[in-house]
C-alpha positions, 0 to 999 in steps of 0.5 A, spaced: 872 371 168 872 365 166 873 362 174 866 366 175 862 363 170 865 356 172 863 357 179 855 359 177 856 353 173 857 350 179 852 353 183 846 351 178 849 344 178 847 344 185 841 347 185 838 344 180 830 345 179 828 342 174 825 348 170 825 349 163 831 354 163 835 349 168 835 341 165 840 337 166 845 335 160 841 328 157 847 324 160 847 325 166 843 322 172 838 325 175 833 322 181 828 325 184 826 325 193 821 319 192 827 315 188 832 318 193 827 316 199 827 309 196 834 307 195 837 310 202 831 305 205 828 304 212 834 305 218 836 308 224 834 315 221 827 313 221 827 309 227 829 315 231 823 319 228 818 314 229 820 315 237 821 322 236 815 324 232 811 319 234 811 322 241 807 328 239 801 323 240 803 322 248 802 330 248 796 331 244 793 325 247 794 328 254 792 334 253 785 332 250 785 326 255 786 331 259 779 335 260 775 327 260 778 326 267 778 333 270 771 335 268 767 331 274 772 335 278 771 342 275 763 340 276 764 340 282 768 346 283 765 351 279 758 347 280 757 347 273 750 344 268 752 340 263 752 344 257 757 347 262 762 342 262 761 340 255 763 347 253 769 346 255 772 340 250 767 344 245 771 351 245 778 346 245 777 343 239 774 350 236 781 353 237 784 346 234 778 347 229 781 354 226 788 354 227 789 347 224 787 350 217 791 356 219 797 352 220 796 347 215 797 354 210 803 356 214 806 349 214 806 348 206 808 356 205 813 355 211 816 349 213 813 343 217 819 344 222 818 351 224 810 350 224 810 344 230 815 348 234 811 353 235 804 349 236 809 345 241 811 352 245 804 354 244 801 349 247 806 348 252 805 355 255 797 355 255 797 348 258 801 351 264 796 358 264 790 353 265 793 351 272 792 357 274 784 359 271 781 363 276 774 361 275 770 358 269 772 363 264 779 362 265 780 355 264 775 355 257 778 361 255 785 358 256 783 351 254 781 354 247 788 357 246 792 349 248 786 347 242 790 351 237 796 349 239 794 342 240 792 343 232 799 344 229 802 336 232 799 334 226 805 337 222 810 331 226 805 325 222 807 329 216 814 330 216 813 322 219 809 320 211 815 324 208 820 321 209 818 313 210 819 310 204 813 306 200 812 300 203 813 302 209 809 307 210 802 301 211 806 298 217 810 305 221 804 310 221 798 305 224 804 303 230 804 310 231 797 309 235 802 306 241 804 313 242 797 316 243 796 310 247 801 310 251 799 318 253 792 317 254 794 311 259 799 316 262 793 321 264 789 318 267 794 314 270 796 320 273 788 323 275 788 317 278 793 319 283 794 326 282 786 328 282 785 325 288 791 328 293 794 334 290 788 336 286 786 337 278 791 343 278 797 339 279 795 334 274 795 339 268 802 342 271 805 334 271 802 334 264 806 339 261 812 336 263 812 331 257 811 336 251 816 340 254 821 335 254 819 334 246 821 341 244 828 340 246 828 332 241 825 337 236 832 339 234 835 332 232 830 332 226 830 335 220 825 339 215 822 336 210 826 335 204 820 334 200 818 340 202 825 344 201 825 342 194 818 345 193 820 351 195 828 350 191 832 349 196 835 343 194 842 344 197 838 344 204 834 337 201 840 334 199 844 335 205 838 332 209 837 325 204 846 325 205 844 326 213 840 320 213 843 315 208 849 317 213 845 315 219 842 309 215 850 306 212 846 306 206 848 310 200 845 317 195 842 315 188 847 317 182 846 324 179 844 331 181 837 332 185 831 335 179 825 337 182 821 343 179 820 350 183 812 350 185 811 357 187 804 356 189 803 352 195 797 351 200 793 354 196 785 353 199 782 352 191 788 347 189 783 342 194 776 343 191 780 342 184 776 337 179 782 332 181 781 333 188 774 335 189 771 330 190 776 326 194 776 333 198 769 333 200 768 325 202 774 325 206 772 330 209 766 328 212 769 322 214 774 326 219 767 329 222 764 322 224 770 319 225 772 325 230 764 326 232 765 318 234 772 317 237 769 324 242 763 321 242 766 314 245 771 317 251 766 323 253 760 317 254 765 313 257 766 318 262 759 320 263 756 312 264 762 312 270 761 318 273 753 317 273 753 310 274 749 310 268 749 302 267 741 300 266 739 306 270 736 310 265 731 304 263 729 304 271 729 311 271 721 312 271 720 306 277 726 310 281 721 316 280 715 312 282 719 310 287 719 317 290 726 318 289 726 325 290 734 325 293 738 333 293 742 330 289 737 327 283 734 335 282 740 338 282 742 340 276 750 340 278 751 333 279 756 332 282 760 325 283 767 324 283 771 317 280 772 311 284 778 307 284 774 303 279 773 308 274 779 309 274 779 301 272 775 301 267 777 307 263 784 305 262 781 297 260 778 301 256 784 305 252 787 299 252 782 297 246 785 302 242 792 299 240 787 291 240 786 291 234 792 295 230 795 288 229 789 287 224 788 293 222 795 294 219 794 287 216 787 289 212 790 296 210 797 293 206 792 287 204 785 289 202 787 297 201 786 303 205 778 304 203 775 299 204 778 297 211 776 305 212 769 302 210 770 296 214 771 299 221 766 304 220 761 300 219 763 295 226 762 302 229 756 303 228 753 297 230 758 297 236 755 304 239 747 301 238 750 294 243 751 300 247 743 300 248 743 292 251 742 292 259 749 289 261 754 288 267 759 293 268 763 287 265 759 287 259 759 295 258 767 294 259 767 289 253 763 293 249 767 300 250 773 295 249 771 294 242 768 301 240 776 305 242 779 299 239 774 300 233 775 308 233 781 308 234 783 303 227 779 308 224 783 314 225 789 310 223 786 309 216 784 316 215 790 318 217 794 315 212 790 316 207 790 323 208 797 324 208 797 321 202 792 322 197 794 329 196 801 332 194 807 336 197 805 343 195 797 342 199 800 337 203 799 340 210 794 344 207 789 338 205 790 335 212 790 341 216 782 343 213 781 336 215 783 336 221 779 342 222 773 339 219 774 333 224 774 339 230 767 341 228 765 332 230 769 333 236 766 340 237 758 337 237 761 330 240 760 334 248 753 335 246 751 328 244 754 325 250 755 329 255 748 332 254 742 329 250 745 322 252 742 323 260 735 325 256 735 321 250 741 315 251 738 311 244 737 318 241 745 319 242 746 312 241 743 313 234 745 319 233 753 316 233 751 311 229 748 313 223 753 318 222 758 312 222 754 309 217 754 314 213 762 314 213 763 307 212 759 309 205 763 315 204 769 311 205 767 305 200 767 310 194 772 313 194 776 315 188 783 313 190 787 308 193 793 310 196 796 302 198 803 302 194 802 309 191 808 314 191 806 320 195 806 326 189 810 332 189 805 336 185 798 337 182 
């Protein structure tokens, strides 16, 4: 009997929650995740899930570069209308819109880990289908289902914030940014080559390889042990802060792990909480213009490749006067496929992304994540009106070289900010709405540049604009700074 009750006694040393029946005796030593995170340190751990996680950004990229680069192709194949093609990124971005809140629920409740394996293995399997759509039909359809897939790579730049100590986060998280790079200059390399010669079919097929690849790396990361203490596993969270310290050569804090159980995780109404809900409804209307920009900047992009619209909309009336009557002006398919040079120019322009970065992780660990949000936005929204001035074609690259470079910085901010501004148990659940809610710009992005932009170019242009404008405000009033805050466990 005796030996029994050393064993529970034991057994609840080890997996102490912190709860009122199970505190710890007043001499001995205590720590908590965040102090356990701090003292084991950055090192070779956080150096592979950088790597790891990181890469999630070249799949999602590609997947979403992916429909810029193929749309002139499927145009021409199925003969499509402009709210034809735009429909297509439309309906990926709606199954990203409803399974980032479904996943966001599922990863506080279940586990970040299991939630981006599957969303991989889901997109992976889609992806594939899509190379083999039979018509026009198909390939929306399927392309909706690699959306939904796409939405649960947020999980990777969780567990990424969960286990990177403080003072790092300002410096890890936007470097994460060269991963994203990295795959959309990877896709439209490949279209570049492939496109032209095999056909969009087999770009789609080349383009799963990568996130198929990744799904086999899965294996060396761990779940989140933030996570596993909300849940009261400590014993699992315990063994993954030993793993770490041991890959780091760094060394646990002294005493038992306490945390308390938090039986309520990803609960919709924590989000619009008097403490958070104003924080909520700010940030999200900051992921809808930031998503409505970023969209708005690739497609335009593509659509002022594809149509040579370079100044020809402001001399579009004299073409007409003219007698510019040409089978293919009435058509309403218009059908024109990129040149080499096109290729060229969109790649210039996707270096844009990583220009500023230097900058911008500079301004977010130095002048805080709010403003430097605020300041990005607001060059944003004059740089989409310079879109306006009849240039070169060198001047069209330098100004969409700054707009992706601009975009891209603010998605890196609002990132972080997420991540960190809301706590372990609504976590995943906070950046999941957002995600969503990012969706709903991305989802009327097409529209706007694809369609209204061959109708009304400045009518688009201020459209992107404006909506910028009212981010950067929204940014500035913030409630709460995250720089050099420790991420919370609970409400």
């Amino acid at each position: 009997m005796a030996t029994q009750q050393k064993e529970v006694s034991n057994a609840i040393g080890l997996e102490e929650t912190g709860t009122e029946r199970q505190e710890p005796k007043k001499e001995e030593k205590t720590f908590t995740v965040e102090e356990a995170v701090e003292t084991i340190g950055f090192g070779r751990f956080h150096i592979a899930l950088f790597l790891i996680m990181g890469s999630t950004g070249v799949v999602e990229a590609m997947e979403i570069m992916l429909i810029a680069v193929v749309s002139p192709l499927i145009r021409c194949e199925w003969q499509l209308n402009d709210w034809q093609v735009a429909l297509v990124t439309t309906m990926v971005f709606f199954g990203y819109m409803i399974f980032s809140i479904l996943f966001g629920l599922l990863a506080d409740r279940y586990g970040r880990w299991k939630i981006l394996l599957i969303s991989f293995l889901w997109g992976a399997y889609f992806s594939l289908l899509t190379s083999f759509s039979p018509s026009y039909i198909w390939f929306v359809f399927l392309r909706a289902m690699v959306g939904c897939g796409v939405s649960g790579h947020a999980q990777g730049l969780i567990i990424k914030t969960e286990f990177l100590p403080t003072k790092y986060r300002g410096y890890m998280l936007p470097l994460s940014q060269v991963f994203w790079l990295a795959g959309s200059l990877l896709i439209i390399g490949l279209a570049s080559v492939v496109n032209p010669t095999i056909g969009w079919r087999w770009l789609i097929r080349i383009a799963s390889i990568p996130g198929i690849i990744l799904i086999l790396a899965f294996k060396f990361i761990p779940e989140s042990a933030r996570y596993n203490v909300s849940t009261g596993n400590n014993k699992a969270a315990i063994a993954t802060l030993e793993r770490i310290a041991k890959m780091n050569r760094s060394v646990m804090p002294e005493g038992i792990l306490v945390e308390p159980v938090h039986e309520k995780r990803g609960r919709f109404r924590d989000l619009l909480d008097s403490k958070y809900l104003r924080t909520t409804l700010q940030i999200w209307i900051i992921w809808l213009g930031i998503a409505f920009a970023y969209y708005g900047v690739i497609l335009a992009s593509a659509e002022l490749l594809e149509r040579d619209m370079v100044c020809s909309l402001q001399t579009a009336a004299a073409a007409k006067e003219l007698g510019d009557d040409s089978e293919e002006s009435r058509s309403p398919c218009h059908c024109r496929l990129f040149a080499p040079s096109d290729y060229r120019i969109m790649i210039i322009s996707t270096i844009g992304e990583i220009a500023l970065n230097p900058l911008n992780i500079l301004s977010i660990n130095f002048l805080g994540r709010r403003l430097s949000l605020s300041i990005t936005m607001g060059c944003t929204a004059l740089f989409f009106l310079f879109l306006n001035i009849c240039t070169t074609s060198t001047g069209l690259i330098g100004f969409l070289f700054m707009l992706r470079a601009l975009v891209a910085a603010n998605f890196n901010t609002i990132y972080i900010y997420t991540a960190e501004v809301y706590p372990t148990t609504m976590r995943a659940l906070g950046m999941g709405t957002s995600g969503s809610l990012c969706r709903i710009g991305a989802m009327v992005a097409p529209f706007i540049a694809q369609v209204l932009m061959s109708a009304s170019f400045l009518g688009a242009l201020c459209l992107f604009s404006g909506m910028c404008a009212v981010c950067a405000i929204s940014a500035f009033t913030l409630p709460i700074e995250t720089k050099g805050r420790a991420l919370q466990q609970m409400k």
